[in-house]
DOZA-288454 format. One record per residue: x, y, z of N, C-alpha, C in turn; residue in three letters. Coordinates in steps of 0.05 Angstrom, whole numbers, plus 5000, padded with zeros to 4 digits. Each point is the difference from the previous one (the first is absolute). Example, Ala and Ser with C-alpha at 12.3 -4.5 7.8 and 13.67 -1.06 7.14 Angstrom:
BEGIN
526448865156498250245000501850245000Ala 499350214986501650245001498550225014Ser 
END
This chain:
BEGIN
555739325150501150114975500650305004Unk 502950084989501150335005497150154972Unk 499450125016498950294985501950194975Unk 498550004978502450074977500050405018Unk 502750044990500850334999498050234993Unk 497849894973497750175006498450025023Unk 499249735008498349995022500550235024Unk 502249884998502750125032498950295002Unk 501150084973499850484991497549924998Unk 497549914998497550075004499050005029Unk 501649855019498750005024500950175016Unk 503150054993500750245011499250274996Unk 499750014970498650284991497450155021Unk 498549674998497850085022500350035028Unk 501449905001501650055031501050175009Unk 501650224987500850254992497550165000Unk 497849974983499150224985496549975026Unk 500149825024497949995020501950195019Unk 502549925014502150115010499750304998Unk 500550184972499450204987497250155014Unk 497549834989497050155010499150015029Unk 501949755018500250095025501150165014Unk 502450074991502050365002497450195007Unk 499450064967498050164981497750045029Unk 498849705010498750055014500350155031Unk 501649885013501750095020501050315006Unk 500750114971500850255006497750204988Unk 497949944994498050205003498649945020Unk 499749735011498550015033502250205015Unk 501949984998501950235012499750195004Unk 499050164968500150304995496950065017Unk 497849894996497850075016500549905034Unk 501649875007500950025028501350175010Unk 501750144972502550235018497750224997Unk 498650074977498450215000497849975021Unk 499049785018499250005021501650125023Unk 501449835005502250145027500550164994Unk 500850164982500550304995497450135014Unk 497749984991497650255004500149965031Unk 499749595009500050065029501950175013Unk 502649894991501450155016500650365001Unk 498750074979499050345000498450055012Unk 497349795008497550125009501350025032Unk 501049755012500950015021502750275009Unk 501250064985501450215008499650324994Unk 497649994993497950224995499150015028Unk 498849745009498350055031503349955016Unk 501349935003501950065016501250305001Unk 501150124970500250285001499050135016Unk 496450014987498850175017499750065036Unk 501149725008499349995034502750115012Unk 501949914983503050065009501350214982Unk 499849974980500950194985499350275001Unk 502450234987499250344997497250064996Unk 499750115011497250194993499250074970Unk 498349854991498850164964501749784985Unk 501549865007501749814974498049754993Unk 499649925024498049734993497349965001Unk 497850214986497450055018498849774986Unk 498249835015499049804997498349934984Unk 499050194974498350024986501849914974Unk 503050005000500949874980500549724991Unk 498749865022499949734997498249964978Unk 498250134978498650154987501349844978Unk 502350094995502549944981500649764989Unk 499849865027500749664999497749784989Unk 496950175013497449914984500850014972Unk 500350284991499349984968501849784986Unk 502650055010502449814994499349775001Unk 498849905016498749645005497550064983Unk 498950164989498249854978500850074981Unk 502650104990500449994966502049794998Unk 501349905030502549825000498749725006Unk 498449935010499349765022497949874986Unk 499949745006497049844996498450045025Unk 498149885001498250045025500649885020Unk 501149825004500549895030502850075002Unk 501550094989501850215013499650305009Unk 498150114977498650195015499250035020Unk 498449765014498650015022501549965024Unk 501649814988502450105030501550235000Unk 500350224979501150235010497650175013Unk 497749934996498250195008499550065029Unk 500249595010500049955022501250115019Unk 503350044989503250115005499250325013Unk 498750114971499350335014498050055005Unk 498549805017497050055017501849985019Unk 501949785008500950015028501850215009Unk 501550104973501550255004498650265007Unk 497150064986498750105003499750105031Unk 498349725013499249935024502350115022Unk 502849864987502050075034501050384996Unk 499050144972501450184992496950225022Unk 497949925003498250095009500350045024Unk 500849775023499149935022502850115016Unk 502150024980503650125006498850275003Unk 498850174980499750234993497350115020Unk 499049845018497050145013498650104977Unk 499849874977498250034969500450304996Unk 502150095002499950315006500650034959Unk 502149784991500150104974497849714982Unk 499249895012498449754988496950055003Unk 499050164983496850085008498449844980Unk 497550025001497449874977500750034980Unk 501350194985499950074979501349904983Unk 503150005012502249834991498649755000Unk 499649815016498749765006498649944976Unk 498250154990497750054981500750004967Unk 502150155007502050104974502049774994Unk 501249835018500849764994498549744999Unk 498049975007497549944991500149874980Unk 499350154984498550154977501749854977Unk 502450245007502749734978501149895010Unk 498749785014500849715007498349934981Unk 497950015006497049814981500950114967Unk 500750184987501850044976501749854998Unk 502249985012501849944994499649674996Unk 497749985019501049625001496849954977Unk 499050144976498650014987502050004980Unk 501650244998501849984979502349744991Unk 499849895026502549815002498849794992Unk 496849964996498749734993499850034969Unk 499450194988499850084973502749914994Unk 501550015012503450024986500049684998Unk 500549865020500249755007498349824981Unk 497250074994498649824983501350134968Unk 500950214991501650094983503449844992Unk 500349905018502949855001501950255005Unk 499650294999501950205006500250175016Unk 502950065017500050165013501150255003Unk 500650175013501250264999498650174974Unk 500550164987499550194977500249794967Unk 500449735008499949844973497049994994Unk 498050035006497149984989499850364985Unk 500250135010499750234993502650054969Unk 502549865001501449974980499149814983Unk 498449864998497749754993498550164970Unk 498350165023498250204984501250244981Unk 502650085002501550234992500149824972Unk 501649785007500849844960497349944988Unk 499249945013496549874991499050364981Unk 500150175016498350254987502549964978Unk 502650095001502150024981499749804967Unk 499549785012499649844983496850124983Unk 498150045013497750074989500950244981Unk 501550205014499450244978502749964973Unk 502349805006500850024981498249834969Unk 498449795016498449904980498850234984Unk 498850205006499450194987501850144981Unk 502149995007501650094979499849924967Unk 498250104980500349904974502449974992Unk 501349824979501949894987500050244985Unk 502750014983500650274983499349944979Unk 499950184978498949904970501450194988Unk 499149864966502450064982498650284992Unk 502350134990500050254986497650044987Unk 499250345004496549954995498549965015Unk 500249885016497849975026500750205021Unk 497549985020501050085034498649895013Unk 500350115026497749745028500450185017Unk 497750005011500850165029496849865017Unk 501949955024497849855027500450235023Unk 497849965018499650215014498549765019Unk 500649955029497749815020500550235024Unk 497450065006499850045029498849855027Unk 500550045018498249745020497550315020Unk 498749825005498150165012501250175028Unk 499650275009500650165026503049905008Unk 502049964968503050035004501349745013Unk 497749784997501249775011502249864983Unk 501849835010502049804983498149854980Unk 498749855016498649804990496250144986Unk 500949884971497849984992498249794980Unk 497350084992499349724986499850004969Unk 501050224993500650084965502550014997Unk 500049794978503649854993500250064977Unk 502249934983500149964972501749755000Unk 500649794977501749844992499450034971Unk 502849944983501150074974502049834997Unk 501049974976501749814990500650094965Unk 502550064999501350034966500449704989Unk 499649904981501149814986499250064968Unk 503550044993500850104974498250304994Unk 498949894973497450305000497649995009Unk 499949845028497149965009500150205029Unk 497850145004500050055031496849915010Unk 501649865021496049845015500650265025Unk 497150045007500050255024497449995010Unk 499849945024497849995021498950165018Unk 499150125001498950215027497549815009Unk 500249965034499349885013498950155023Unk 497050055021498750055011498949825019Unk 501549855024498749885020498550225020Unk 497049884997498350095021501150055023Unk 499050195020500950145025502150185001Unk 500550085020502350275002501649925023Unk 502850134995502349945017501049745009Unk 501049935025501349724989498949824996Unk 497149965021499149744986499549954971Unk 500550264983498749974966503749974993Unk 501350125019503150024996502249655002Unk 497649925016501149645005499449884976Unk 496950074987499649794979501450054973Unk 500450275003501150074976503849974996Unk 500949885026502849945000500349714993Unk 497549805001499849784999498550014974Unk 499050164976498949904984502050134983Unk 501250215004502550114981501949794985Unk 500449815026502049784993498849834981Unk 497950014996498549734979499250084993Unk 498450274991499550104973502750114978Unk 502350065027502150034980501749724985Unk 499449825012500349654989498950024974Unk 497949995011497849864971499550324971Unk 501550265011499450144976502849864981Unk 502249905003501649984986500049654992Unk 498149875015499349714990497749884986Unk 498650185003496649934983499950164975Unk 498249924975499950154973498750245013Unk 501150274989498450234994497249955012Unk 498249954980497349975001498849815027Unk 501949865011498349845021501850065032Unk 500850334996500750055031498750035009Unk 497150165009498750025014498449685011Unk 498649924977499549765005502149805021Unk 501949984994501749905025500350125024Unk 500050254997499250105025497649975019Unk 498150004982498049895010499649745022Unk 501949854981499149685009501749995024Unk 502950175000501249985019499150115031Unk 497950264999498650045021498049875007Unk 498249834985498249815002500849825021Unk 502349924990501549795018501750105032Unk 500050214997501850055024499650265013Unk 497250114989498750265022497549944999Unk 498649774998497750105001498150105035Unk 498650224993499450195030501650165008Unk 501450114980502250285018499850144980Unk 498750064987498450284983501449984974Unk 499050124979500249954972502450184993Unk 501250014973502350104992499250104967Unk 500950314998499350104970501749984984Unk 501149924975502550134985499449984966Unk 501750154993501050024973501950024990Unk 500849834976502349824987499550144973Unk 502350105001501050114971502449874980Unk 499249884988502849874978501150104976Unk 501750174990500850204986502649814978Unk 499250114980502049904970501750385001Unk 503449935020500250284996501449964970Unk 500649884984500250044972497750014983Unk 498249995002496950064978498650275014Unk 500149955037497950195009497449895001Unk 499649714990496949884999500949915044Unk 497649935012499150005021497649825006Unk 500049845015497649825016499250105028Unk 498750075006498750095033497349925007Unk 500849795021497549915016499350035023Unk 498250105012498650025029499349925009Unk 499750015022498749765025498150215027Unk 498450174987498850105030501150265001Unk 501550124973502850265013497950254986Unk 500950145006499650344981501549894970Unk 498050144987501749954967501750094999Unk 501949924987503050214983498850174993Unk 502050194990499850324987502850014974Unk 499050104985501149964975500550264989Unk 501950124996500350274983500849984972Unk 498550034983499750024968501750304990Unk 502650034992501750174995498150234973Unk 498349794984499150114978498450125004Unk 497049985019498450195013501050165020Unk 503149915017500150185028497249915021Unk 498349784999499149995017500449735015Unk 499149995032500149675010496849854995Unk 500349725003498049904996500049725011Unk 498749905018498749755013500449794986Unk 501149785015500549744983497549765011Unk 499749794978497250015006500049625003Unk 502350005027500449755006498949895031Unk 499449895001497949845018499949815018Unk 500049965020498849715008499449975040Unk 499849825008499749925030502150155018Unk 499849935013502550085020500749735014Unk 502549985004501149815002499749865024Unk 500049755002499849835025497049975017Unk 497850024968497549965014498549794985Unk 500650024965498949704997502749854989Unk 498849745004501949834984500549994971Unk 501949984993500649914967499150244986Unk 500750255002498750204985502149984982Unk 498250094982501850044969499650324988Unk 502750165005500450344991499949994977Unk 498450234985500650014968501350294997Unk 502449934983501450224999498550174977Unk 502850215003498150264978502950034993Unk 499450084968502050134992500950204992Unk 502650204991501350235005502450094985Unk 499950234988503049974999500750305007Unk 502350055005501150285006501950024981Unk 500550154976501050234994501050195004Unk 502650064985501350305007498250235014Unk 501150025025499150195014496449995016Unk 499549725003498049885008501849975033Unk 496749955011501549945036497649715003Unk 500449955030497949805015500050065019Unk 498650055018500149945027498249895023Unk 501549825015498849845015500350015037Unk 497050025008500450065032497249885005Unk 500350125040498849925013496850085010Unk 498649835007497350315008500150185016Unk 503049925019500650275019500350334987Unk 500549934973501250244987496850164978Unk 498449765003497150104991498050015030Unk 499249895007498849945023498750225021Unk 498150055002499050215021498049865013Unk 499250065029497749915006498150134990Unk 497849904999497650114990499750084972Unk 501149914984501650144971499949744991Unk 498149984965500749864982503249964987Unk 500449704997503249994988500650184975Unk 496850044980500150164978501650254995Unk 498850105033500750235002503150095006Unk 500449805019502550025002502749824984Unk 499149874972501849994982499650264982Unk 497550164996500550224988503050205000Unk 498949965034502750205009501649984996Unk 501049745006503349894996499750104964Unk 498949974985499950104968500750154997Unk 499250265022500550264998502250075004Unk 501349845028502850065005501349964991Unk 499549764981502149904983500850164976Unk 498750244993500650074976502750155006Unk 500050155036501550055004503049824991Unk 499049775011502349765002501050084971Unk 499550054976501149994980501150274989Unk 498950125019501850314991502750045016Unk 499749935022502549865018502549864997Unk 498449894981502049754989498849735021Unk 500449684985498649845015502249935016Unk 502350055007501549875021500250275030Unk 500050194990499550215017496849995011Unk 498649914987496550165007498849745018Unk 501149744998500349855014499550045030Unk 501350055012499850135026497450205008Unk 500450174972498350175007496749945003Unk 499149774971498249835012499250055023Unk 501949805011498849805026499650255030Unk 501550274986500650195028497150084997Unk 499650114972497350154996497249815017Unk 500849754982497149785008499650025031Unk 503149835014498949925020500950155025Unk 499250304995499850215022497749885014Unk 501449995028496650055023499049715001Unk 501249814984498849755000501449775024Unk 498549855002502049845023499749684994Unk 501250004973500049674987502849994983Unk 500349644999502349974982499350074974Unk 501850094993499950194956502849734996Unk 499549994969502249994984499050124971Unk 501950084982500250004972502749964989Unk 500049874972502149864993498250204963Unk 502850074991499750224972502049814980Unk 499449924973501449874987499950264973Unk 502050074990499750264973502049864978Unk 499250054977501649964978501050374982Unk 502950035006500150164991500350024973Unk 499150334994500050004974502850044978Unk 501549914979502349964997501350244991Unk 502250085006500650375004502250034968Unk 
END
C-alpha cells in the first residue's frame, strides 16, 4: 500500500532535519580541529623559528601562548596532544639550541601552565563551554541579578531608592532584592543568603529566580511561608537564608511586613520626626518546616518613610545588633534631612565604612502633598 502525502513530508522532514544536526555536528568537530591545527601548527613554527629563524623573533618561551590558547579553546584530549606537540618542540628547540635558550626555568614556567591550562580546560568541558562563553555566562547571570533589584516605579507621591553592595567590591553577592507592582500594590523582598562572595553569590542567583516567582504568585501574607517550604525542599544543608517582605496599599499607605530571621524595618513617623523599629518576627528561613510568619501591621503617611536592609549595614563583630541598629537610627536622621532619595547612599557610605560584608537597603517615602 502507497503511503498517503502526509506520511511522505513527515519522513522527509525527518530526514532533512537528522541531515541538518549532522552538518551542525560535523562543523563544530571542525572548528575544535582547525583550532587544534592552528596552535599545533604555531607551536611547531615557534620551535622551527627559533632554530632557523632571525635572532629574538621566535624565542621559545612563546610557545607559552599556544598553552593558554589550548585551555580556553580545547577540551582535554585535545589539549593533551598540543602539550605533547610543545614538549617535543620544546625538546628539539633545546638539543638544536645546546639548551643555550631552553633552561629550568622556562621548562618550569611552562610547567606550571600546562597543569592550568589543562585544569582550566576540564572546568570548561564539564561546563559545556568554551573560549570566554563561561565567563559571558556569569556577566548576564550578575546582570540579571542586579536588574532584579531594580524597584518598579510608583505613582505620584511616592519614592524608592535601593542601594546593594557586595562584599571587598565583588560582582557577586548574597543580598538581593525582588519586587513586583501590580496596580496599587507593591510586594518587596530583601533577601540575605548566608556566606560571602560567590558562593553566597551562586545561591543567591538561584534563589532570586524563585523568590521573584512566588512574590508575584502567592497571597501577601503567605510569601515567606512559601519560601520557606521552597528551601525545605531544595537546600536543605547549605546554610539558612534571612528576609523581609513588605506589602504596601500605595493608595491608603496601610502596609503588612513580615520577617524571617532579618533586622527589623525602620519606620520614620513625619509627626514626631523620629524612626522607630518594626516589631515583626520570625525563624529564618530554610530551617524548620511549615513555618507560619505573622505579619505586623503599618501604615505610612504623608511624609512617613520605611526602610529595609541587611545586617551588613548593622553588624560589627563583637557588638550587640542593638547597638548597631541604634546607629543606623542615628544616621538616619541624617537620611531625612538629606532628603530620602539622596541620603540613601549616604546611609550605606556612612554604615558600611571599614566593613567587609554584603549591605543592602531599600527606602520606600510617601511624600508630603505640596
Amino acid at each position: 500500500m502507497n503511503a498517503s502525502p502526509t506520511a511522505r513530508l513527515l519522513r522527509r522532514t525527518r530526514s532533512l532535519g537528522q541531515r541538518v544536526l549532522a552538518l551542525l555536528r560535523r562543523k563544530v568537530l571542525f572548528r575544535y580541529r582547525l583550532v587544534l591545527i592552528t596552535l599545533v601548527l604555531l607551536a611547531v613554527g615557534i620551535g622551527v623559528g627559533a632554530v632557523w629563524g632571525p635572532t629574538g623573533w621566535f624565542p621559545p618561551s612563546a610557545v607559552i601562548l599556544t598553552v593558554l590558547a589550548g585551555g580556553l579553546l580545547l577540551k582535554r584530549k585535545s589539549l593533551a596532544f598540543l602539550l605533547a606537540v610543545v614538549a617535543a618542540v620544546l625538546l628539539f628547540t633545546a638539543f638544536a639550541l645546546d639548551f643555550g635558550q631552553v633552561g629550568p626555568g622556562l621548562l618550569v614556567t611552562i610547567g606550571v601552565t600546562a597543569v592550568l591550562a589543562y585544569l582550566l580546560s576540564g572546568v570548561r568541558e564539564r561546563l559545556g563551554v568554551q573560549g570566554l562563553s563561561g565567563e559571558k555566562m556569569l556577566l548576564d547571570l550578575r546582570d540579571r541579578l542586579r536588574s532584579q533589584g531594580t524597584l518598579p516605579e510608583l505613582p505620584d507621591g511616592w519614592g524608592r531608592a535601593a542601594v546593594l553592595r557586595q562584599a571587598g567590591g565583588s560582582s557577586f553577592g548574597g543580598d538581593f532584592v525582588v519586587s513586583m507592582r501590580h496596580g496599587d500594590r507593591l510586594e518587596l523582598a530583601v533577601v540575605d543568603v548566608s556566606g560571602k562572595g560567590v558562593d553566597a553569590g551562586t545561591r543567591a542567583l538561584l534563589l532570586s529566580g524563585a523568590f521573584g516567582g512566588l512574590i508575584s504568585a502567592v497571597p501577601s501574607g503567605e510569601f515567606l511561608s512559601h519560601c520557606n517550604d521552597y528551601l525545605m525542599r531544595t537546600s536543605v544543608g547549605e546554610g539558612f537564608v534571612t528576609a523581609v517582605h513588605l506589602s504596601l496599599d500605595l493608595e491608603t499607605g496601610d502596609y503588612i511586613i513580615t520577617s524571617a530571621g532579618h533586622p527589623p524595618a525602620v519606620q520614620f513617623d513625619s509627626g514626631t520626626g523620629a524612626w522607630t523599629t518594626t516589631d515583626a518576627k520570625g525563624v529564618v528561613l530554610g530551617v524548620i518546616p511549615e513555618m507560619t510568619y505573622v505579619p505586623v501591621k503599618g501604615r505610612l503617611r504623608p511624609g512617613d518613610a520605611i526602610m529595609l536592609y541587611t545586617d551588613g549595614l548593622i553588624e560589627t563583630p563583637g557588638e550587640d545588633l542593638d547597638a548597631g541598629i541604634d546607629r543606623l537610627l542615628g544616621v538616619a536622621d541624617r537620611f531625612v534631612k538629606d532628603g530620602f532619595d539622596a541620603g540613601a547612599e549616604g546611609v550605606v557610605d556612612t554604615l558600611g565604612k571599614g566593613k567587609n560584608d554584603d549591605t543592602a537597603l531599600v527606602a520606600i517615602w510617601r511624600s508630603r502633598p505640596r
